[in-house]
N, C-alpha and C positions, 0 to 999 in steps of 0.2 A: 407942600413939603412933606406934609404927611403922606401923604399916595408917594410920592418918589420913594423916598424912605422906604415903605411896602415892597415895592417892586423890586429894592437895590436888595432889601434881607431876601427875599423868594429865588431872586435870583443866585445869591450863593448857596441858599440852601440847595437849591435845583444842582450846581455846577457838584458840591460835595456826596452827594449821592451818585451823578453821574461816573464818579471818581471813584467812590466805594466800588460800581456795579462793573469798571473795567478794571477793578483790582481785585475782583473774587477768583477763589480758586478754581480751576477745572481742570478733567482729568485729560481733555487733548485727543489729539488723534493717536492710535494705536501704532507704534513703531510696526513697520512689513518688512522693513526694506532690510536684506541679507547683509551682512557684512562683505567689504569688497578687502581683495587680495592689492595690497599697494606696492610690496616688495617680494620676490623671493631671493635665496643665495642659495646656491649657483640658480641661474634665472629658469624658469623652465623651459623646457624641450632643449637643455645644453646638451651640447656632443661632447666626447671627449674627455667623460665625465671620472675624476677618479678624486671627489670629496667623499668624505666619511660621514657626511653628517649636511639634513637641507633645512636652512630658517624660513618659514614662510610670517609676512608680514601683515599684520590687519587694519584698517583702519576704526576699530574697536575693540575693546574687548571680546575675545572669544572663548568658548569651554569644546573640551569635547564630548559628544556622545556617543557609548556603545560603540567605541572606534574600533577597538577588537574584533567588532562582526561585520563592522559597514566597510574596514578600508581592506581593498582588494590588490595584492600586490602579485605583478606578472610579468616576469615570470616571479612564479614563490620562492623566497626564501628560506634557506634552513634555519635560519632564527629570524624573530619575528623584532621587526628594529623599537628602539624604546622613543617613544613619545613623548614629549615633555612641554608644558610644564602640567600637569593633572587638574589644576585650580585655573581658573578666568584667569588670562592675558593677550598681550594684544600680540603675541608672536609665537608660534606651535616650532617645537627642533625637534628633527626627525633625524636620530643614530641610529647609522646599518653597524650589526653589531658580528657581523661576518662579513666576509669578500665579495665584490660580485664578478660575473664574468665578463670575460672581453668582447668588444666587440657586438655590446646585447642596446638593446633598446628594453628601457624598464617601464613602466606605468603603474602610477600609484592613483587608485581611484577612491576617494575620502565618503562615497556616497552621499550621504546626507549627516555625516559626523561631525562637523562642524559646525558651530551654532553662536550668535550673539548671545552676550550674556545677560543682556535685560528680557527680552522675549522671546528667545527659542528660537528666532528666523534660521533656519539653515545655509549654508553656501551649497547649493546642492549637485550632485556630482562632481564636484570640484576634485579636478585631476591633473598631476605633477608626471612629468615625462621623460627621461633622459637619455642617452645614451653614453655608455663607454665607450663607444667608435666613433670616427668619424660622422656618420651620419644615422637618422630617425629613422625606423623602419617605419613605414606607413600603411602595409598592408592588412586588410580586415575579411572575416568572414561573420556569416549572420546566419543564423536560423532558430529554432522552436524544438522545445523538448514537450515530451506528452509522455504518458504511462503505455505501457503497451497493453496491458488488459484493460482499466478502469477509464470513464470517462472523465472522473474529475484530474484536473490535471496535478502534476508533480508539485510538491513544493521547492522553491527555491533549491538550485540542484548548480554544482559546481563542472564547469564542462570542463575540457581540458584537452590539447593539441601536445601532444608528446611526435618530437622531430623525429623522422624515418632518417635513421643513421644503419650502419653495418653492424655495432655492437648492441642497439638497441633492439630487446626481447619483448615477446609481448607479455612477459613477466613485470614490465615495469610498473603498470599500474597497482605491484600490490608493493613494491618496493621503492620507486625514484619517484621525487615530484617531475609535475610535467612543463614542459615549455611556454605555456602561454597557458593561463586561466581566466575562468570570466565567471559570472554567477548570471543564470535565469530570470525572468523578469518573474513576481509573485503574479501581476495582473492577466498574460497572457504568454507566460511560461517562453518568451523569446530568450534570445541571447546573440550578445555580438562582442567579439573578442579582435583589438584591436593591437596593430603598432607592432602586426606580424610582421618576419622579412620570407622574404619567399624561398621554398622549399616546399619537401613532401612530408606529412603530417599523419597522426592517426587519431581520429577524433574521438574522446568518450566522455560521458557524462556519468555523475555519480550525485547519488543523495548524500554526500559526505557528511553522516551521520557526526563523524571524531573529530572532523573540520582540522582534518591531517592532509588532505591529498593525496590518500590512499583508498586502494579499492577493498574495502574490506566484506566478505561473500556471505556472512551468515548473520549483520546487520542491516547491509545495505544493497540496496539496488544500482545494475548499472545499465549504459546504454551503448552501443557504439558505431561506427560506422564499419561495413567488411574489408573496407582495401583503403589505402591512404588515398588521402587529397592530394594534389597540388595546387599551392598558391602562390599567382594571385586565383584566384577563383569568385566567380557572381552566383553561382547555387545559391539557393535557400535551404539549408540542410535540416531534415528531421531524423532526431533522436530517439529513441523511443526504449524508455528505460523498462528495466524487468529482474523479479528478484531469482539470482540460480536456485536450481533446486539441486542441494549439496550431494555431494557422494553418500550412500548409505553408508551410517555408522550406528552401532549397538550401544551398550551399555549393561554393565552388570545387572543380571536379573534379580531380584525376589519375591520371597511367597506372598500371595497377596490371601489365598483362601486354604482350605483346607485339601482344595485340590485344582490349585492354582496359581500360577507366577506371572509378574509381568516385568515386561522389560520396556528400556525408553527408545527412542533409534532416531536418528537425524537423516535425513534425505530419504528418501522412496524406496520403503520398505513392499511395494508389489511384487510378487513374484520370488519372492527371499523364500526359500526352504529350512526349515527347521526342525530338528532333530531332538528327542527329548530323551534321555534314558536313566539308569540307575542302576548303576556298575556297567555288568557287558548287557543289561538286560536293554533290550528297545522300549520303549513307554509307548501307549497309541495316543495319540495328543492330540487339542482342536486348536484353532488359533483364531484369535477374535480382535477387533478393533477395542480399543480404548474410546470411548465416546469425547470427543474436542478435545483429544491427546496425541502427541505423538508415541504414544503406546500400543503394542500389542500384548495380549490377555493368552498366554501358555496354559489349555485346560488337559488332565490327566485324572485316572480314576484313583477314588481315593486306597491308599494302601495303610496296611494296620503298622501303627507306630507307638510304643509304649507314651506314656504321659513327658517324661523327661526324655526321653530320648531324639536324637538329633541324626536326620541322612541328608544325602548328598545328590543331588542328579546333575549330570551334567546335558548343557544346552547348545546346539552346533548352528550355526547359523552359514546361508550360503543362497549369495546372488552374484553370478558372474562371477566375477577375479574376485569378490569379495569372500571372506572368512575367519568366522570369528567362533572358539571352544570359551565356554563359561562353565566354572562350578559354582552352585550357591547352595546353601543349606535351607533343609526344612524340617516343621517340625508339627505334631499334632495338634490341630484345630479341629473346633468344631465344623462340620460341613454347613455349607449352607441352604435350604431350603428354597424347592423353584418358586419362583413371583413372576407375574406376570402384569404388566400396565401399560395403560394408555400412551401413547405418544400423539396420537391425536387428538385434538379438543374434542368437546362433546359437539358441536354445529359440524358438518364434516360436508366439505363441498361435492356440485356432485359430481364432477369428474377425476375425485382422487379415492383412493384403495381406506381402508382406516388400519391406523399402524400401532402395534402393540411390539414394548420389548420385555424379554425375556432375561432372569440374570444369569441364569445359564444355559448351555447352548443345547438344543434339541433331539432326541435322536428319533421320536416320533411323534405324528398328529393322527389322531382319529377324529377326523372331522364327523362323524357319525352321533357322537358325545356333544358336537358344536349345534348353537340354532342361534337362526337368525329368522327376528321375525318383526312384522310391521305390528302399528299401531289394534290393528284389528286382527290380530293373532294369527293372519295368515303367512305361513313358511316366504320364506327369500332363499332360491338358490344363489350360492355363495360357493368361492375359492378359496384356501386357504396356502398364500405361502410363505415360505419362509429363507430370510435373505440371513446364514451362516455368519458369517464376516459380521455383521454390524447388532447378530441377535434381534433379528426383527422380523415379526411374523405380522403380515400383510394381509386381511383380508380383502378380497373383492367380490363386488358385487352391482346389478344395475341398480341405481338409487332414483328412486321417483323425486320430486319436486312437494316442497311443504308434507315430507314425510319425518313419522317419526320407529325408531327401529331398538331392538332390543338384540344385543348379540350373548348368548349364554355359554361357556365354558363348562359344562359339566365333570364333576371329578376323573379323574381319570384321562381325560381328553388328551393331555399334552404330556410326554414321557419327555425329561431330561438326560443325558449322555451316561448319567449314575443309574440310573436306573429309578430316580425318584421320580411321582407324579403329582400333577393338580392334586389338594385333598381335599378342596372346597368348590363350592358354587363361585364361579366368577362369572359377575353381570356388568355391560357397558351399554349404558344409554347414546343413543346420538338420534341426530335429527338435520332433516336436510332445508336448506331456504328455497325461496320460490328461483322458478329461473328467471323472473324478470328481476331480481337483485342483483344478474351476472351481467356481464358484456363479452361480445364477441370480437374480435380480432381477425380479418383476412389480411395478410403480406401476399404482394406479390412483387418479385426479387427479379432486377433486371441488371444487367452486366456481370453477371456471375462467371467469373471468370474460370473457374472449375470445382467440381462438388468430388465428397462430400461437403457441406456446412453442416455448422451448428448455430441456430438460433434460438436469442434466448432475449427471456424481459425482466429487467434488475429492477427494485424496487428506489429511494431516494439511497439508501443508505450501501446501492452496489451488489446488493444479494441477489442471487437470482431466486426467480419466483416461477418464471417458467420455461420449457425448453422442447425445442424441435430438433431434429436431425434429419437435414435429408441429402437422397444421393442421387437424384435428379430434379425433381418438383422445385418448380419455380412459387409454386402457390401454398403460401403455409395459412392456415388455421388455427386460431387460439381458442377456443369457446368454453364458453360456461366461467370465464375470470373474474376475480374479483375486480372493482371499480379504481383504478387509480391511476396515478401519472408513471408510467413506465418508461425506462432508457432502452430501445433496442441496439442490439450489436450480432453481427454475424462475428464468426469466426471461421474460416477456409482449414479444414479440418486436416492439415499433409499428411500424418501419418493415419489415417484413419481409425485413431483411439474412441470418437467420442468425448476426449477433454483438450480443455485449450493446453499446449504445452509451452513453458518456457524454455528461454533462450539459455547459453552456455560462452561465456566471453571465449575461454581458451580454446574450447574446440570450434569459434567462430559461427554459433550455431543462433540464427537470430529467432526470436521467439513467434510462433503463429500470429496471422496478420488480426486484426481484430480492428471490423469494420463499424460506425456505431453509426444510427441513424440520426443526422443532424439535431432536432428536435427530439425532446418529449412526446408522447404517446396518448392520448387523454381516455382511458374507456372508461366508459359510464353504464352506468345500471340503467339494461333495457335499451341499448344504444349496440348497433352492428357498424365496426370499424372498416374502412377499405383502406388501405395506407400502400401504397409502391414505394417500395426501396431500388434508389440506383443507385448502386451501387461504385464509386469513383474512382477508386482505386486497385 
């Protein structure tokens, strides 16, 4: 009886712990699964559409997120409809809070705005359709947008199909939204713009910076194609956006020195002529860049002006059809005193010039006064020039390997526009590294469809670092480079400038082609690269 007993308590004790261990808590499998759409009103893809207002219905709780940037409405509307309710529920009403038009096919595409409210799952591109006509329009186009200089691609960039009508100008893009919209893909810069009806179209793309659907020219970039489409169409279209380079504009100048003014300017101030005087008299004047400004530097010799007293010169400016008269006042400063510094480091590679600027502009060098000399006090013939515009005197010279160099400025050497000189000893050490620290580079460039080119090697961050031009030669040379992962790109040179030029929407002017070499570049210290570019395009 005793043994029984034993076994009948073990036994409950065993059955109530079992009962504990399937009643403990745990946290479960982790909800994935998106919320699903059970009802909508009016249902989607209705025709014939003329409600004010669409309920969509969930089978849970939902919230929404960043709806304002994720839902993409096309064609756009001039007010943007109200969304309701703000807080978790299980039903989203969407009020158009203006008219729409006849006859249209709409698409409302919610991206990923949509979300269960216990775990964030998304409905993801969940999209509502309608039309006010009779029937859906069905028809689609697809292609890729890219930057037309840079290899990294665009960010997310709004395209936009504006209908080829009689009254439509190609003024529209800075004024009308356009007829069908879609947004770029972030991963691989696509795009497909759906639920068109057929017709002729003009396609452009924009980094709509104001997230207005306007092309606006001196925030944002645009892209577009030259002649309308027609659709339906199976192209794969490419974009290729570019920022304009605006009409030259001025701005009121002032004194910046004692015998100097600057002034600010918008668009591409090359070639502008300027005019400096003081009453009827002429001024003989230099003109200089602003270093990483849109500025130019008005230099004039200094003229004697009482302490308190105040004159006037005026400033003419003049490129093509442009023209612009400025008066500003000035007034007695002290002058400034020439300097002269480095621009280049002290290690100076050996296939570049070593660059000094000046803060004021030059009107003579006695290189006789300059020496350049190696470690063992032996002379270096040497160049000495000087690039006006940007204040930068250049010298050149052949640079041996694991050298070190002494370049001396003696007083007197450099005469300023004033007539001021050097009044001290100016000394600059540099020193060159071995050639096996450098690498070599051969291109050689096949489908070249016509030259001139320009090729060049952009560092990670798009800079260039280095640059070729040529106007037959298939075979380029880099040598003596530093060691790094480089982007090649040619650029097919049209107007043979020597710089990439941009594009111009209104005059229909698309930007120089800019070809980049698939791949990265790898050179390495003491390593001779061969690399063929074919060219595809």
């Amino acid at each position: 009886m005793k043994k029984a007993q034993i076994i009948i308590y073990s036994l409950l004790i065993m059955s109530f712990v079992g009962c504990a261990k399937r009643g403990s808590i745990s946290g479960g499998l982790k909800d994935t699964i998106p919320p699903v759409l059970t009802m909508s009103f009016p249902k989607n893809f209705s025709t014939e559409f003329s409600s004010k207002s669409i309920k969509l219905t969930f089978d849970e709780f939902v919230k929404l997120k960043n709806v304002n940037k994720q839902l993409i409405i096309s064609p756009p509307l001039s007010k943007t409809p109200q969304i309701l309710p703000t807080t978790a529920s299980k039903s989203i009403t969407i009020n158009f809070l203006d008219s729409l038009r006849t006859n249209t096919t709409y698409s409302l595409n919610f991206g990923k705005s949509i979300e269960d409210n216990n775990e964030g799952n998304p409905y993801p591109q969940f999209k509502y359709v309608f039309s006010t006509g009779k029937y859906i329009d069905s028809l689609s186009i697809k292609g890729t947008v890219k930057d037309a200089l840079d290899k990294k691609p665009s960010s997310i960039t709004t395209v936009m199909l504006y209908e080829m009508t009689e009254t439509r100008k190609d003024s529209a893009v800075y004024n009308q939204n356009p007829s069908y919209i879609a947004f770029s893909l972030e991963q691989d810069a696509s795009f497909k713009i759906d639920n068109i009806k057929a017709g002729k179209y003009f396609l452009v793309a924009v980094d709509d910076k104001s997230s207005n659907y306007r092309f606006e020219p001196k925030t944002e970039k645009i892209g577009f194609r030259k002649t309308a489409i027609t659709i339906p169409n199976d192209s794969l279209f490419e974009i290729k956006l570019f920022k304009e380079v605006p009409k030259l504009k001025t701005f009121k100048p002032s004194q910046s020195s004692g015998c100097s003014a600057v002034i600010g300017f918008e668009g591409d101030a090359k070639d502008a002529k300027l005019t400096l005087k003081r009453g009827e008299e002429m001024l003989s004047s230099i003109i200089t860049k602003v270093p990483k400004k849109d500025s130019l530097q008005i230099w004039f010799k200094p003229f004697k002006l009482e302490k308190s007293a105040v004159d006037s010169l005026q400033l003419s400016i003049v490129k093509d059809s442009y023209t612009k008269d400025f008066t500003f006042k000035i007034k007695a400063q002290k002058q400034d005193s020439l300097t002269i510094s480095a621009i280049s480091s002290k290690i100076l590679p050996l296939n570049e010039k070593f660059l000094l600027r000046t803060n004021l502009p030059i009107s003579r060098i006695d290189e006789s006064k300059i020496s350049l000399i190696k470690k063992d006090s032996t002379s270096v013939p040497f160049k000495v020039e000087y690039d006006e515009l940007n204040l930068t005197l250049k010298v050149n010279f052949q640079k041996d390997p694991l050298e070190k160099y002494s370049l001396k400025f003696l007083p007197e050497s450099v005469v300023d526009f004033t007539g001021q000189s050097t009044k001290k000893l100016l000394k600059f050490d540099l020193e060159t590294k071995n050639i096996s620290d450098y690498g070599n580079l051969r291109l050689n460039l096949e489908n070249v469809k016509q030259f001139p080119v320009i090729i060049e090697l952009t560092d990670k961050n798009g800079e260039v670092k280095y640059f070729d031009y040529s106007e037959s030669s298939t075979q380029i040379d880099f040598n003596l480079i530093e060691p790094a992962l480089y982007a090649l790109r040619l650029i097919y040179d049209e107007n043979k400038n020597k710089i990439w030029d941009s594009g111009n929407y209104l005059d229909k002017k698309q930007p120089e082609n800019v070809i980049y070499f698939p791949k990265d570049i790898d050179v390495r210290a003491n390593w001779d690269v061969q690399q063929t570019f074919i060219l595809k395009e």
